[in-house]
C-alpha positions, 0 to 999 in steps of 0.5 A: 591546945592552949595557945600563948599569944606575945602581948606586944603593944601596937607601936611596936609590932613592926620592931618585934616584927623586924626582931624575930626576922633578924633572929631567924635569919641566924648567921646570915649578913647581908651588906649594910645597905641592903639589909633593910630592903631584905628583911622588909621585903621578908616582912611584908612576905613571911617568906625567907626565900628572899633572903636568897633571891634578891639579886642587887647590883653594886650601886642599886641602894646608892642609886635609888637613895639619890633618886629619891633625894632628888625628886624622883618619879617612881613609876609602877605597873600597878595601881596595888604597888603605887597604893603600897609606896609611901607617898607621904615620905617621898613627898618631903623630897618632892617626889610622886608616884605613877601608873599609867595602867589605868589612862584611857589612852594607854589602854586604847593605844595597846588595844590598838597595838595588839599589845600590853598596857604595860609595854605602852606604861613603860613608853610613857616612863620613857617620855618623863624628863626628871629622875625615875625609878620603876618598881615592876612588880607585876607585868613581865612585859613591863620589864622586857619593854623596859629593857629594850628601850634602856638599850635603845638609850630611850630610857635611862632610869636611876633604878629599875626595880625587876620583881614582877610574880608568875610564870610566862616570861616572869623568869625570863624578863628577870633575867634580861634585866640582869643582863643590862647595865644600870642599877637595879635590885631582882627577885631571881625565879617566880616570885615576886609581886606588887607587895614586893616592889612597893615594900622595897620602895619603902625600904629605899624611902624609909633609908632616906628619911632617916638619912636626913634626920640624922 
C-alpha cells in the first residue's frame, strides 16, 4: 500500500492541525468563546468525544480570562499538567503555576491523615491570597476536596477546571462540581486527564494573549 504523507511545513502543522478539526467537526458550533478550548482540547487528544463532553458554565471563559489578566495562581494536581501550561504566557500577566504533590510536608500531612496528597494540595490552594484557577486533571479527590471547601466558603476560585481520568469517584467528583455555584469548565463521564487540563489552560492563556495584542 502506498502511503501519501501532507507535506506541511513545521510552522504550520498546528494551523493545519487546527483545519482538519474544524473540518471534521462539520456543522457542529460551539459559542465564541468556547470554540478554542474545545478544538484545542480535541487537539491535544485526537478524540472528538469532547466535542460533547465539555460542559462549561456561563461565565467560566470570562471568568478564567480575568483571572488570568489579573496575575492569577493556576494551581495543579499534577506535576504533568503544571509541565504542559504555558508559563511563559501566563508569565507576562504576572502569573505562576503550583503543585504541592510533590512538598515533603504535604506528603507527611497526608500520610498522617490517612488521606490523599491531593485533599491536602487543595488545602494548601485554600490558603493563597491572590486570584486562582485549579486545573484537576488527575485526582478525584482533588476535586471533592475542592468543593467542600468552596462550599464551606474556604475556597473561592475564579475557575475550577473539573477533568480529572479514570474511574473511582472520577464521574462522581464531575458531577458534584456541577452542582456547585461558581465558574467552572467539566469533561462530564471518564475521560479527562492532565493533558486536558493544562490544554484548556493553554486555551484560556493563548485567549488572553491575543486579547492584548489586538
Amino acid at each position: 500500500m502506498k502511503v501519501t504523507l501532507q507535506r506541511v511545513a513545521p510552522g504550520d502543522i498546528e494551523a493545519r492541525s487546527m483545519e482538519l478539526i474544524t473540518a471534521e467537526l462539520g456543522d457542529r458550533t460551539f459559542p465564541a468563546e468556547q470554540a478554542p478550548i474545545v478544538k484545542r482540547v480535541i487537539h491535544t487528544t485526537a478524540d472528538f468525544d469532547y466535542a460533547d463532553n465539555l460542559v462549561f458554565t456561563a461565565g467560566a471563559v470570562e471568568a478564567g480570562l480575568c483571572a488570568i489578566r489579573s496575575g492569577c495562581v493556576i494551581v495543579t494536581d499534577t506535576q504533568m499538567a503544571r509541565s504542559g501550561i504555558n508559563k511563559t504566557v501566563l508569565g507576562k500577566f504576572g502569573g505562576e503555576v503550583l503543585c504541592f504533590m510533590s512538598d515533603p510536608d504535604v506528603a507527611q500531612e497526608a500520610k498522617a491523615r490517612r488521606v490523599t496528597r491531593a485533599t491536602v494540595s487543595m488545602e494548601r490552594a485554600a490558603a493563597l491570597d491572590r486570584p486562582l484557577i485549579l486545573a484537576l486533571g488527575n485526582a478525584p479527590t482533588a476535586l471533592v476536596r475542592a468543593c467542600e471547601l468552596m462550599e464551606a466558603g474556604k475556597l473561592r476560585p475564579a475557575l475550577v477546571i473539573g477533568v480529572p481520568v479514570g474511574f473511582v469517584n472520577v464521574v462522581e467528583s464531575k458531577e458534584l462540581l456541577l452542582t456547585m455555584p461558581g465558574e467552572h469548565i467539566v469533561a462530564r463521564g471518564r475521560k479527562g486527564g492532565s493533558n486536558v487540563a493544562a490544554a484548556i489552560c493553554n486555551a484560556l492563556l493563548y485567549t488572553a494573549s491575543h486579547n492584548e495584542r489586538e
